[in-house]
KOLVO-225452 format. One record per residue: residue number from 1; residue in three letters; chain; x, y, z of N, C-alpha, C in turn. Coordinates in steps of 0.05 Angstrom, whole numbers. Layout:
BEGIN
<atom pos="NUM" code="ALA" unit="A" n_east="X" n_north="Y" n_up="Z" ca_east="X" ca_north="Y" ca_up="Z" c_east="X" c_north="Y" c_up="Z"/>
...
//
This chain:
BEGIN
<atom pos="1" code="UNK" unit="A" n_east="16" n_north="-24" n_up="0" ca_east="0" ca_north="0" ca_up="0" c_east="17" c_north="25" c_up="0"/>
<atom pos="2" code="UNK" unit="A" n_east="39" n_north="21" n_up="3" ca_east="65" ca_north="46" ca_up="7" c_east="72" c_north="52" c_up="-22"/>
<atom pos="3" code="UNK" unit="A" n_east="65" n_north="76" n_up="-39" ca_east="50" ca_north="83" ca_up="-62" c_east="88" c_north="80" c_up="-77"/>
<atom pos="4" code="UNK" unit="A" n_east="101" n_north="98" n_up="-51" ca_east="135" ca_north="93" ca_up="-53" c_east="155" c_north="71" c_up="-53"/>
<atom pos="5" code="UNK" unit="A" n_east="145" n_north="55" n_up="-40" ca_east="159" ca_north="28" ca_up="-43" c_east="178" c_north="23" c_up="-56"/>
<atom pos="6" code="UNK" unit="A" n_east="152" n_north="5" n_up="-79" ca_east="156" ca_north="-1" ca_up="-108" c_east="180" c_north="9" c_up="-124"/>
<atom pos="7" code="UNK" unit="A" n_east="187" n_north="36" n_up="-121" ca_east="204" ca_north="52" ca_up="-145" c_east="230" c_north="54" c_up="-119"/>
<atom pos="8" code="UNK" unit="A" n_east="223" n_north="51" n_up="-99" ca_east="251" ca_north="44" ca_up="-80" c_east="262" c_north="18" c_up="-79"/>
<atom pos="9" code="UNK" unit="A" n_east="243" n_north="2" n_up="-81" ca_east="261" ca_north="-25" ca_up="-97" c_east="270" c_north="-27" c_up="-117"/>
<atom pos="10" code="UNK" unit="A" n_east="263" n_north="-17" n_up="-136" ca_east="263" ca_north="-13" ca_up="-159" c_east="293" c_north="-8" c_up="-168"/>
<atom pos="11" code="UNK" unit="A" n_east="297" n_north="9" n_up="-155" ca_east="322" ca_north="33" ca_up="-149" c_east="352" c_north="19" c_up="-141"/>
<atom pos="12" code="UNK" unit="A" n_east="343" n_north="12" n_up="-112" ca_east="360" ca_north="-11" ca_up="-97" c_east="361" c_north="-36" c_up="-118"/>
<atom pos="13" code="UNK" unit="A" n_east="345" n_north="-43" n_up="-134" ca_east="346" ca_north="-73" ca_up="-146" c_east="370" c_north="-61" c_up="-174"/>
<atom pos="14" code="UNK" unit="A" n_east="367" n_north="-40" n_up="-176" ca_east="380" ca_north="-31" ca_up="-205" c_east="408" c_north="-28" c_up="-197"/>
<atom pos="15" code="UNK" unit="A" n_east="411" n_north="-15" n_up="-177" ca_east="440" ca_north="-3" ca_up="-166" c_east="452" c_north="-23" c_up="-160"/>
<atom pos="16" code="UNK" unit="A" n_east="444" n_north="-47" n_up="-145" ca_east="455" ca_north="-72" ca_up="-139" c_east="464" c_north="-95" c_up="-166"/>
<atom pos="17" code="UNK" unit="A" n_east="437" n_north="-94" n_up="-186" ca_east="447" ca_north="-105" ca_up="-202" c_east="477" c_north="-87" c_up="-222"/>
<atom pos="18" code="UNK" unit="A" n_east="479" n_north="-61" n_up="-215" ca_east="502" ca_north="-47" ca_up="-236" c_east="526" c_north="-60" c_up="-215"/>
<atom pos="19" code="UNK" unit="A" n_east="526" n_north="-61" n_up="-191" ca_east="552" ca_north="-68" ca_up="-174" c_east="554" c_north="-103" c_up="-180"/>
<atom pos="20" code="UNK" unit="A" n_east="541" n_north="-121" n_up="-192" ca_east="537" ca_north="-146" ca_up="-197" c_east="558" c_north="-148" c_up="-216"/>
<atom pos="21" code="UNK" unit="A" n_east="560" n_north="-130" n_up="-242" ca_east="571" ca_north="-145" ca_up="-262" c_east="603" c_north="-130" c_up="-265"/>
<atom pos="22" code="UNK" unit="A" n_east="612" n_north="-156" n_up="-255" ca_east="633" ca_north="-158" ca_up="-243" c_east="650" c_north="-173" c_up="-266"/>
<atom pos="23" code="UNK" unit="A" n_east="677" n_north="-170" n_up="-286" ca_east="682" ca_north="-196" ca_up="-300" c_east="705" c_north="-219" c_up="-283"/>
<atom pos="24" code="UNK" unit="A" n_east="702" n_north="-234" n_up="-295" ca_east="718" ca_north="-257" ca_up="-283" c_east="755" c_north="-245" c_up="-283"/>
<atom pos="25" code="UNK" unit="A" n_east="769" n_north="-255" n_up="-268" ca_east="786" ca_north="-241" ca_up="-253" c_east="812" c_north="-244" c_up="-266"/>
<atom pos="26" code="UNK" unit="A" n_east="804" n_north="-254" n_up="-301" ca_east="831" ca_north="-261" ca_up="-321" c_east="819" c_north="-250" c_up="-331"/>
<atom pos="27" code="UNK" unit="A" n_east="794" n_north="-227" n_up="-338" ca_east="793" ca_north="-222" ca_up="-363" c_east="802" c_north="-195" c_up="-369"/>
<atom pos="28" code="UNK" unit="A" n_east="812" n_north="-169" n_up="-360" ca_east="809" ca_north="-152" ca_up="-359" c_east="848" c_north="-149" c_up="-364"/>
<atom pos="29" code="UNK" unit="A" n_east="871" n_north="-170" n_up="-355" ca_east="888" ca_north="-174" ca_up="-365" c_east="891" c_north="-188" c_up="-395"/>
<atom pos="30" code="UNK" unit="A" n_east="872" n_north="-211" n_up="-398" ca_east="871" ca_north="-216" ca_up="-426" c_east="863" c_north="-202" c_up="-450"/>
<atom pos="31" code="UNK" unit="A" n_east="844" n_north="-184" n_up="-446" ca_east="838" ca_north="-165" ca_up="-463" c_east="858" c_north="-147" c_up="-464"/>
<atom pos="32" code="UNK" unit="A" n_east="873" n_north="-137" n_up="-450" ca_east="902" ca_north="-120" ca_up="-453" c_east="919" c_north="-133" c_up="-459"/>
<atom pos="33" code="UNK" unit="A" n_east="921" n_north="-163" n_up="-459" ca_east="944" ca_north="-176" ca_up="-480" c_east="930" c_north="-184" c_up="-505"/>
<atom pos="34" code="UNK" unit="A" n_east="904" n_north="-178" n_up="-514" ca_east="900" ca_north="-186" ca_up="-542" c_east="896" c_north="-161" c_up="-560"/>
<atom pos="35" code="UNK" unit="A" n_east="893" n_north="-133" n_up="-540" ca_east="881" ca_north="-121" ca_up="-561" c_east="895" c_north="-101" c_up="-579"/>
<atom pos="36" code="UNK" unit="A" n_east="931" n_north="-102" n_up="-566" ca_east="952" ca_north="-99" ca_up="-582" c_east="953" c_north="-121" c_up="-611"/>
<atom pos="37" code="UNK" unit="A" n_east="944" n_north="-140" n_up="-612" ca_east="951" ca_north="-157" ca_up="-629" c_east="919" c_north="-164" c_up="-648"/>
<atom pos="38" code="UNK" unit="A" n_east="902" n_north="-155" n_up="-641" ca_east="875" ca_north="-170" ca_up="-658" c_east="852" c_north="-144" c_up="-658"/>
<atom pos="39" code="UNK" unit="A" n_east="840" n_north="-143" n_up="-663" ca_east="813" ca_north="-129" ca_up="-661" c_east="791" c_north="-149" c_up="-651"/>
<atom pos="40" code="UNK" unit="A" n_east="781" n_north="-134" n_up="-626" ca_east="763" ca_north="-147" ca_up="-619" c_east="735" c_north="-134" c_up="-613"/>
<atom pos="41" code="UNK" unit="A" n_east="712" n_north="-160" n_up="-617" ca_east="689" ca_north="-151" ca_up="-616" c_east="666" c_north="-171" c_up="-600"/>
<atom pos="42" code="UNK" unit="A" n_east="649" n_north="-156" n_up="-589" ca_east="628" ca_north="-173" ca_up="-577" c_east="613" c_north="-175" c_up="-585"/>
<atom pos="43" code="UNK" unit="A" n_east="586" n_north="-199" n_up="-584" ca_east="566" ca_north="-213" ca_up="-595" c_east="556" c_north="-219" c_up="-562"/>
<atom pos="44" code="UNK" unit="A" n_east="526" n_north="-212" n_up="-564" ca_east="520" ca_north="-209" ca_up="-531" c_east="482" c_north="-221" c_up="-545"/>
<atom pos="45" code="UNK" unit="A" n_east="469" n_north="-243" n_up="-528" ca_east="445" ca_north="-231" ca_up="-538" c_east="426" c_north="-236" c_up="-521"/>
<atom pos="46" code="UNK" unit="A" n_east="401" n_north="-210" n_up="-526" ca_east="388" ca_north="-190" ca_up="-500" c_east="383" c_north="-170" c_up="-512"/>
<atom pos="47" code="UNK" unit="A" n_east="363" n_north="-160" n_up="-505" ca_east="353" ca_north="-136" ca_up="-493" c_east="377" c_north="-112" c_up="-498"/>
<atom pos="48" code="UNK" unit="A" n_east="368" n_north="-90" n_up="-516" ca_east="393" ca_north="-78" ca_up="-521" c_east="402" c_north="-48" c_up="-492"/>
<atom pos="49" code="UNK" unit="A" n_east="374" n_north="-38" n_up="-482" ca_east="382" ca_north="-30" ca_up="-451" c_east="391" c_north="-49" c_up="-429"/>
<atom pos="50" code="UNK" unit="A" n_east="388" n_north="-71" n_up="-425" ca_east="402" ca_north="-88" ca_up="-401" c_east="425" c_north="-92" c_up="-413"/>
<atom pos="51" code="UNK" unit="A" n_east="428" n_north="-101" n_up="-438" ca_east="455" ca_north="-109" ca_up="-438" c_east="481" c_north="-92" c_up="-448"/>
<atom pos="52" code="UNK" unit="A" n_east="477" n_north="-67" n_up="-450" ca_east="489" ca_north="-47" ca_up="-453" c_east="493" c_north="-37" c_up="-420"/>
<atom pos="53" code="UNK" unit="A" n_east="482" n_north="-40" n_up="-408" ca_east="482" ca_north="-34" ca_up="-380" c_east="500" c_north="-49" c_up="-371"/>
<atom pos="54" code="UNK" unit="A" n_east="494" n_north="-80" n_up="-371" ca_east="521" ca_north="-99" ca_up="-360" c_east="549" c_north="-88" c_up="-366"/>
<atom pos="55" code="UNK" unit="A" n_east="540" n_north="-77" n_up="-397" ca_east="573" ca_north="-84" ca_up="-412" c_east="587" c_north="-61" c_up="-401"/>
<atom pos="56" code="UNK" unit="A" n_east="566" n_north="-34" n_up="-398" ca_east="578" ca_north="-6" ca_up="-383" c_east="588" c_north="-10" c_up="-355"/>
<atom pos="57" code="UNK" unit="A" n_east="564" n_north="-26" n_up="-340" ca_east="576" ca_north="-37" ca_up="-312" c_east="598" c_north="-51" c_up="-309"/>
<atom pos="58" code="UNK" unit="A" n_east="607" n_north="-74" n_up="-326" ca_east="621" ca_north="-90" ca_up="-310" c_east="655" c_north="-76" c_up="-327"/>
<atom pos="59" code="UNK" unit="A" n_east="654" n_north="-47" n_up="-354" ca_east="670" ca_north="-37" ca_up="-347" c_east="683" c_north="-55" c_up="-380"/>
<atom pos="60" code="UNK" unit="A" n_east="669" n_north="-67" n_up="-385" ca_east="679" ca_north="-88" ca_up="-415" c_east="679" c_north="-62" c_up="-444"/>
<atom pos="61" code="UNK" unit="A" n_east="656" n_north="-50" n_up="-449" ca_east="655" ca_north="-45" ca_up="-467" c_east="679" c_north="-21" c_up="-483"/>
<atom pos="62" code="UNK" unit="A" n_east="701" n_north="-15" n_up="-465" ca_east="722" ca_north="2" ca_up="-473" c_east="743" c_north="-15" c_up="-486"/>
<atom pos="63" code="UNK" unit="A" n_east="734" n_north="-47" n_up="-495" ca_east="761" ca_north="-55" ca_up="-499" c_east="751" c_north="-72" c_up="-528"/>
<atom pos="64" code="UNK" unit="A" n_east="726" n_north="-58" n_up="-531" ca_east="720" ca_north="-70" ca_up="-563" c_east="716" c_north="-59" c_up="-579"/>
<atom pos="65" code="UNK" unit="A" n_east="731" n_north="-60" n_up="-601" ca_east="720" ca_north="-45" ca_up="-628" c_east="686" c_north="-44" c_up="-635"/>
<atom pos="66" code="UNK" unit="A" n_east="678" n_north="-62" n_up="-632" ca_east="653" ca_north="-64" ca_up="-652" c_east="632" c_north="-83" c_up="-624"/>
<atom pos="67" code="UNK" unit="A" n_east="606" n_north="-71" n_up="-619" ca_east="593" ca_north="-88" ca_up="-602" c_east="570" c_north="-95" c_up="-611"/>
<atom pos="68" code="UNK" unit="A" n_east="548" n_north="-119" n_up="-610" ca_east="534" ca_north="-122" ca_up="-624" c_east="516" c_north="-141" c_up="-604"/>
<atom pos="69" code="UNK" unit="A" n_east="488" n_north="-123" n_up="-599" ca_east="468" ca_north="-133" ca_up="-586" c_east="443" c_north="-141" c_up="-600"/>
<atom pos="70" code="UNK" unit="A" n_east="442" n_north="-174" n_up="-604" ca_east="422" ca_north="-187" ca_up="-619" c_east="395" c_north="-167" c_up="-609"/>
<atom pos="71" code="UNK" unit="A" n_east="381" n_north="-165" n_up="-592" ca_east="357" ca_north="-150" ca_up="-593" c_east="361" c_north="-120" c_up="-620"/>
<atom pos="72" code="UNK" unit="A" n_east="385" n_north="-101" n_up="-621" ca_east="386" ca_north="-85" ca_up="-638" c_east="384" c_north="-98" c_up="-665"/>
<atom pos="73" code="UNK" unit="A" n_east="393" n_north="-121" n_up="-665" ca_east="383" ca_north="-133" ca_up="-698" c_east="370" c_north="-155" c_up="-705"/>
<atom pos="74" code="UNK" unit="A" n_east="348" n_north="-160" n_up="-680" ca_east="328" ca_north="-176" ca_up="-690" c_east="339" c_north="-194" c_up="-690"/>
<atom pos="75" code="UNK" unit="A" n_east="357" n_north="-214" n_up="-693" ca_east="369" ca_north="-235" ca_up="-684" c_east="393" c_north="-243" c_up="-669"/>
<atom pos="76" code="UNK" unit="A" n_east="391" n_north="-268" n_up="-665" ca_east="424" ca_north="-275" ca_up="-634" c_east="431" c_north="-298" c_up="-643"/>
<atom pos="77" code="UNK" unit="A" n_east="453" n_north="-300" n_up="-617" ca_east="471" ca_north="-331" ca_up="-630" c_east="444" c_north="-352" c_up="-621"/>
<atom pos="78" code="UNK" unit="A" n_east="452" n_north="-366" n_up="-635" ca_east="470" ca_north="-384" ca_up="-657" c_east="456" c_north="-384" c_up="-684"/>
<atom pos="79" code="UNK" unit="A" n_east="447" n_north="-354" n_up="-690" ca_east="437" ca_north="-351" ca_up="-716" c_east="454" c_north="-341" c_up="-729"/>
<atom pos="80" code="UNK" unit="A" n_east="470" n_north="-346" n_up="-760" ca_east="499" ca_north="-335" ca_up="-771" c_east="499" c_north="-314" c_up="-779"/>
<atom pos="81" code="UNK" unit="A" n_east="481" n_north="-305" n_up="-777" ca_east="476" ca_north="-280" ca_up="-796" c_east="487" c_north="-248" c_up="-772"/>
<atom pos="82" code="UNK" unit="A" n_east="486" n_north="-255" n_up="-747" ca_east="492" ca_north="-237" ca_up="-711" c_east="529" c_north="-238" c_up="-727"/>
<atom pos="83" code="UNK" unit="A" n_east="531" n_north="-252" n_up="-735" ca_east="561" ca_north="-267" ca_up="-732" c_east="569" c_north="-250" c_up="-755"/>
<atom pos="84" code="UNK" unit="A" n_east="557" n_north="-254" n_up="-781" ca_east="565" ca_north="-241" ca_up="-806" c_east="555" c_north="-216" c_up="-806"/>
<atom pos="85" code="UNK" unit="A" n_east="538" n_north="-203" n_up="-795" ca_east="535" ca_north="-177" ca_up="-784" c_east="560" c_north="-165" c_up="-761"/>
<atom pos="86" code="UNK" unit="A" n_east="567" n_north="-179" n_up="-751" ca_east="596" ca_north="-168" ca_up="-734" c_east="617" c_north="-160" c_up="-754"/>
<atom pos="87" code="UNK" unit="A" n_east="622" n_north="-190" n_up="-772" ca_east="640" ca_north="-191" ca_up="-794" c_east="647" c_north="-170" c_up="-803"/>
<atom pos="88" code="UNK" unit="A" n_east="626" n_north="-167" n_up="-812" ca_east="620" ca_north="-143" ca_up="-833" c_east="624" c_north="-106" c_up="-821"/>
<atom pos="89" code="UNK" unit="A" n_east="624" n_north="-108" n_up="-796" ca_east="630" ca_north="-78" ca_up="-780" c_east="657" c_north="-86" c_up="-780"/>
<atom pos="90" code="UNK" unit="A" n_east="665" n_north="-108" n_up="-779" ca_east="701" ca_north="-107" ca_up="-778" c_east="716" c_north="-102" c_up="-806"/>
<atom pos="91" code="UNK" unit="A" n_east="699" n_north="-116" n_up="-823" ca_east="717" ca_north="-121" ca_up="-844" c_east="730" c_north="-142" c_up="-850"/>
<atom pos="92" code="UNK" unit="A" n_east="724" n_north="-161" n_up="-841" ca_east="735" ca_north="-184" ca_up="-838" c_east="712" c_north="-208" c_up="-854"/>
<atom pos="93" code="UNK" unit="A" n_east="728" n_north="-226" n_up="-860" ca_east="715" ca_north="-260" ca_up="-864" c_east="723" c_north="-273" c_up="-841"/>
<atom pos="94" code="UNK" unit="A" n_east="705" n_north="-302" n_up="-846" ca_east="703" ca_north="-314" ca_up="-831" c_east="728" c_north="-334" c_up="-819"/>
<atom pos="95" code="UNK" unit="A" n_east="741" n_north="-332" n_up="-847" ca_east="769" ca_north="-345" ca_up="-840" c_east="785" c_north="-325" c_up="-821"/>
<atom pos="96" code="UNK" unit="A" n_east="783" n_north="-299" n_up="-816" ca_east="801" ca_north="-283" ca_up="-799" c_east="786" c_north="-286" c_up="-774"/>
<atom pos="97" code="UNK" unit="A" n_east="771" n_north="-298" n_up="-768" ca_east="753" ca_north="-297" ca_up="-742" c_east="751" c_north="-316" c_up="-722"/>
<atom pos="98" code="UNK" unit="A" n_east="761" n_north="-310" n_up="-696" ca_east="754" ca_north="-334" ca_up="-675" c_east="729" c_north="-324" c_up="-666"/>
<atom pos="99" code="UNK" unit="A" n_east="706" n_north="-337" n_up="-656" ca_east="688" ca_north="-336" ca_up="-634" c_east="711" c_north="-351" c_up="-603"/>
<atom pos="100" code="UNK" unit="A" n_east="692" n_north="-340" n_up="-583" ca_east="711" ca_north="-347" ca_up="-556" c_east="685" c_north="-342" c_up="-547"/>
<atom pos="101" code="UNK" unit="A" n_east="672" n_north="-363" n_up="-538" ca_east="637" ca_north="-366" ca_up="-511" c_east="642" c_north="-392" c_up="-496"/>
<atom pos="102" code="UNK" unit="A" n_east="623" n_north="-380" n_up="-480" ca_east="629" ca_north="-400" ca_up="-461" c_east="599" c_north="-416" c_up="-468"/>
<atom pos="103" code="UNK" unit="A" n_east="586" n_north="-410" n_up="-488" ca_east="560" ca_north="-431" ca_up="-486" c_east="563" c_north="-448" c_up="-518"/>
<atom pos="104" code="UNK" unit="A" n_east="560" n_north="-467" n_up="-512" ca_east="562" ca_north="-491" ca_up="-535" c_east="538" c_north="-492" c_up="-556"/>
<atom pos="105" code="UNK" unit="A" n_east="509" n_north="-479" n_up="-548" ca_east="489" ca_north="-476" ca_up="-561" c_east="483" c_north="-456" c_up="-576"/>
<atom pos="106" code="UNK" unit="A" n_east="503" n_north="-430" n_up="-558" ca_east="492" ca_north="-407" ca_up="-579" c_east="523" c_north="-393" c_up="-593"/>
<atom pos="107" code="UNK" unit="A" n_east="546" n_north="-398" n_up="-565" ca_east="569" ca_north="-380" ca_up="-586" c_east="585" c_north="-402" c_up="-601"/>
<atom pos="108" code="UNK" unit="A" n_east="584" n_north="-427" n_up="-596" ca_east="607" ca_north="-449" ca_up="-610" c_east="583" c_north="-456" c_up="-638"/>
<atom pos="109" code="UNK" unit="A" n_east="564" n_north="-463" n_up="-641" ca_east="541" ca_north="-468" ca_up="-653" c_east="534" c_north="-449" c_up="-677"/>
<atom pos="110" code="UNK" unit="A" n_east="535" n_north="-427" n_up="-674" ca_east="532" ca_north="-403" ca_up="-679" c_east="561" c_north="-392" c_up="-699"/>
<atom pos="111" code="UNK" unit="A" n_east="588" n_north="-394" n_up="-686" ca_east="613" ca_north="-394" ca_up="-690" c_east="610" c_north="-419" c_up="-715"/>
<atom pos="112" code="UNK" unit="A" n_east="608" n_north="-442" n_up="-715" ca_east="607" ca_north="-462" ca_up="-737" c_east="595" c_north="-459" c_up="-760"/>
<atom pos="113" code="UNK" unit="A" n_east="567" n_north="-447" n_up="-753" ca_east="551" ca_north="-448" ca_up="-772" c_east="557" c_north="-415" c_up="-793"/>
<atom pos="114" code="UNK" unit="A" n_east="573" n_north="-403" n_up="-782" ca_east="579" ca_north="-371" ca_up="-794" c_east="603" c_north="-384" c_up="-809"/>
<atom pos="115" code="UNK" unit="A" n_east="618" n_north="-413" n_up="-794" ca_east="646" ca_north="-411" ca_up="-813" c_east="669" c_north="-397" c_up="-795"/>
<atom pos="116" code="UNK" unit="A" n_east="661" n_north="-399" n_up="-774" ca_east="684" ca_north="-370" ca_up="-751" c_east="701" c_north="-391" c_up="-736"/>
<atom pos="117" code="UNK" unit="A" n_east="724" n_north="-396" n_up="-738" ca_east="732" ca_north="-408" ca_up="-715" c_east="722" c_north="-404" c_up="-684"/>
<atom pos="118" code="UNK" unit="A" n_east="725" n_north="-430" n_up="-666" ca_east="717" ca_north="-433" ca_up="-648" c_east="735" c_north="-441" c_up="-622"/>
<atom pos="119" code="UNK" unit="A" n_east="734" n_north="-421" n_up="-592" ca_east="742" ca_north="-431" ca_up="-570" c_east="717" c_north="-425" c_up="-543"/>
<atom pos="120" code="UNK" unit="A" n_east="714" n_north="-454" n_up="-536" ca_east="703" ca_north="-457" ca_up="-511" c_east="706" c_north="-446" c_up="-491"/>
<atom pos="121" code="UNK" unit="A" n_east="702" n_north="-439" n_up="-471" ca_east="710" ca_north="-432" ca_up="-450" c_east="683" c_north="-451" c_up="-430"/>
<atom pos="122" code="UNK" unit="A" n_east="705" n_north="-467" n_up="-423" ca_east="693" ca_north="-486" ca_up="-403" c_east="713" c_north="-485" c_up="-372"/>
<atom pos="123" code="UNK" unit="A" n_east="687" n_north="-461" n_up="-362" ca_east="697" ca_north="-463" ca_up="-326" c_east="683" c_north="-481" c_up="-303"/>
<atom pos="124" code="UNK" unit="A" n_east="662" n_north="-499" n_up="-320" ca_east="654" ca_north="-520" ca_up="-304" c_east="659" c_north="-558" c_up="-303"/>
<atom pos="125" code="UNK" unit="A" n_east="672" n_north="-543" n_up="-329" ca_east="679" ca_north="-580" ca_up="-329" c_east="660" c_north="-598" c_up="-333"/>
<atom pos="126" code="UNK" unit="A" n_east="638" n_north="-589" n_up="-336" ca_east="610" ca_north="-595" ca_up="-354" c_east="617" c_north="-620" c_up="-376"/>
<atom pos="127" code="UNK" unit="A" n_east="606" n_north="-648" n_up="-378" ca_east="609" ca_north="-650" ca_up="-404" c_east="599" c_north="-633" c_up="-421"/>
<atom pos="128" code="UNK" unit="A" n_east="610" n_north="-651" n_up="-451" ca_east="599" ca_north="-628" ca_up="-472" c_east="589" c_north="-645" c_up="-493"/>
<atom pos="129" code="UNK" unit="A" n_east="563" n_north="-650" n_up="-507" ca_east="552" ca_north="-665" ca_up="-522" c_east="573" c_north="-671" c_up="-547"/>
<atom pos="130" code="UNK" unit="A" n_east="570" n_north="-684" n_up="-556" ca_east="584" ca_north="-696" ca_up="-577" c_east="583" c_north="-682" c_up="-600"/>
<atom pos="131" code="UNK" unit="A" n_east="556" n_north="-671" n_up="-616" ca_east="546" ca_north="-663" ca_up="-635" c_east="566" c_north="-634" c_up="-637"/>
<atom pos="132" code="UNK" unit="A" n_east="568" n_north="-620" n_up="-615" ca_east="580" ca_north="-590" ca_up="-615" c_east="609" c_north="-589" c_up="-610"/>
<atom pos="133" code="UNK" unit="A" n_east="625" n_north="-592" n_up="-627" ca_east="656" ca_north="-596" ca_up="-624" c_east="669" c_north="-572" c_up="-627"/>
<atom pos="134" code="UNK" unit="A" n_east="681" n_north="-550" n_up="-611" ca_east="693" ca_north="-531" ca_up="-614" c_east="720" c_north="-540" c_up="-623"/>
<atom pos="135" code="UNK" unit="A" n_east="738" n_north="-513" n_up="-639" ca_east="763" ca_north="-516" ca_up="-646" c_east="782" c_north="-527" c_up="-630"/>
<atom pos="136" code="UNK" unit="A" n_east="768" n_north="-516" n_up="-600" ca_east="792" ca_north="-499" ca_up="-581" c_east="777" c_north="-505" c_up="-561"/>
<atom pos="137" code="UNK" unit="A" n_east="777" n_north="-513" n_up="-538" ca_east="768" ca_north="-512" ca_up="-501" c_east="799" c_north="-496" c_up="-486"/>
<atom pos="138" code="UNK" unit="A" n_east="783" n_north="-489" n_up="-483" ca_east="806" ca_north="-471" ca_up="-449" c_east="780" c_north="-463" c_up="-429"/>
<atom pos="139" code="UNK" unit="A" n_east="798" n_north="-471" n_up="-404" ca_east="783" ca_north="-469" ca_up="-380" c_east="785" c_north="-433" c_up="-378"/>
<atom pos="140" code="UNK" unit="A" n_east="799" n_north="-422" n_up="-379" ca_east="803" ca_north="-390" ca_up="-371" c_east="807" c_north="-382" c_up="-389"/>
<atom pos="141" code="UNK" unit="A" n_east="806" n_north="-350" n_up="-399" ca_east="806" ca_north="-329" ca_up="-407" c_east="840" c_north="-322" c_up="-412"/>
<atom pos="142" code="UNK" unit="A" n_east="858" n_north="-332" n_up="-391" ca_east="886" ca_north="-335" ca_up="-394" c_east="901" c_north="-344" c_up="-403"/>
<atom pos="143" code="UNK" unit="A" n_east="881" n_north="-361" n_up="-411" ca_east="892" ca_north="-386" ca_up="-439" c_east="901" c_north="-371" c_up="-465"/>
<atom pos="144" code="UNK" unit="A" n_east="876" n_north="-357" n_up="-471" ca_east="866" ca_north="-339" ca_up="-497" c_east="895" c_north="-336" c_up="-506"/>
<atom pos="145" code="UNK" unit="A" n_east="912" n_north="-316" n_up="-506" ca_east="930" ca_north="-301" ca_up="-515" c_east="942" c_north="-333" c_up="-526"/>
<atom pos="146" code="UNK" unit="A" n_east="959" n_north="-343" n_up="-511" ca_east="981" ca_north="-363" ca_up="-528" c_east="967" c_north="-385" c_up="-542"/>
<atom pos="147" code="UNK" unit="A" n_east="935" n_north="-399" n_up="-531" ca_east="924" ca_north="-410" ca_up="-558" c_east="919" c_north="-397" c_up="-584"/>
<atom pos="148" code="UNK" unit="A" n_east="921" n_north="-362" n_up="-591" ca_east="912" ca_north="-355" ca_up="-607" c_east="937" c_north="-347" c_up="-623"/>
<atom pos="149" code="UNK" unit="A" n_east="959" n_north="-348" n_up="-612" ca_east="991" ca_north="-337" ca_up="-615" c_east="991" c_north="-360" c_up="-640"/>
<atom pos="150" code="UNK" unit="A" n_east="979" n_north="-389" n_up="-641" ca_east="993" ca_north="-406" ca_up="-648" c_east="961" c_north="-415" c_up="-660"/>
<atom pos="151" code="UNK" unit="A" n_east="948" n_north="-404" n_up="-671" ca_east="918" ca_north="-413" ca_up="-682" c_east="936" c_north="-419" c_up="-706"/>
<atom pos="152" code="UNK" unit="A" n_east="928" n_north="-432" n_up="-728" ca_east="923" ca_north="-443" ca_up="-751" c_east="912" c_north="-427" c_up="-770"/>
<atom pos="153" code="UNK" unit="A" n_east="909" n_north="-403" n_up="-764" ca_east="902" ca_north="-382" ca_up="-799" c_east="913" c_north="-356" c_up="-800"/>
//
């Protein structure tokens, strides 16, 4: 019945979620050892206010060339077209391209079907179905730099 409440949770629920997105605690050195050497870009998909929010929150989006929120174009991973729409802000084919997700359904899936090379990021040790075979598995983010030193294209 407290007409104020509502928009004070609201408030508190928002501020808390901006102090949430936090990135994992290799990534913020790995992006400063890759971005001397590669151009990089994100593929995120959501809602193009939440997830512009995460990416401003957790402090990511200063270390990408090109960012790309499936809600802004009507489609997401693991549809190829999110993928060849990134491509294409780079300048790049698909042979110049790794994908790097940590989900097997939408960024390795997604990554195959565009033609993009592919690395896993598996931090749970999860099996992983058979059908979805990435290039590349690395457990961390710290991997990145010297599996990519020594990629194959």
């Amino acid at each position: 019945t407290d007409p104020v409440l509502p928009s004070q949770m609201l408030a508190a629920f928002q501020q808390a979620r901006r102090r949430l997105h936090v990135p994992f605690p290799d990534t913020l050195a790995t992006l400063a050892a890759l971005r001397p050497h590669y151009r990089l870009a994100l593929i995120t998909n959501g809602a193009p206010d939440l997830q512009r929010t995460k990416i401003g929150g957790s402090g990511l989006g200063e270390w990408f060339e090109v960012m790309v929120v499936s809600g802004e174009l009507g489609i997401g991973k693991p549809d190829p077209r999110i993928f060849a729409a990134t491509l294409e802000r780079l300048r790049l084919t698909p042979r110049d391209a790794v994908m790097v997700g940590n989900s097997l359904d939408h960024d390795i899936a997604g990554a195959r079907a565009a033609g993009v090379g592919s690395v896993w990021i598996d931090r749970t040790g999860d099996p992983k179905p058979s059908d979805l075979t990435p290039d590349a598995e690395i457990t961390g983010l710290g991997e990145l730099p010297a599996l990519l030193a020594a990629w194959p294209g």
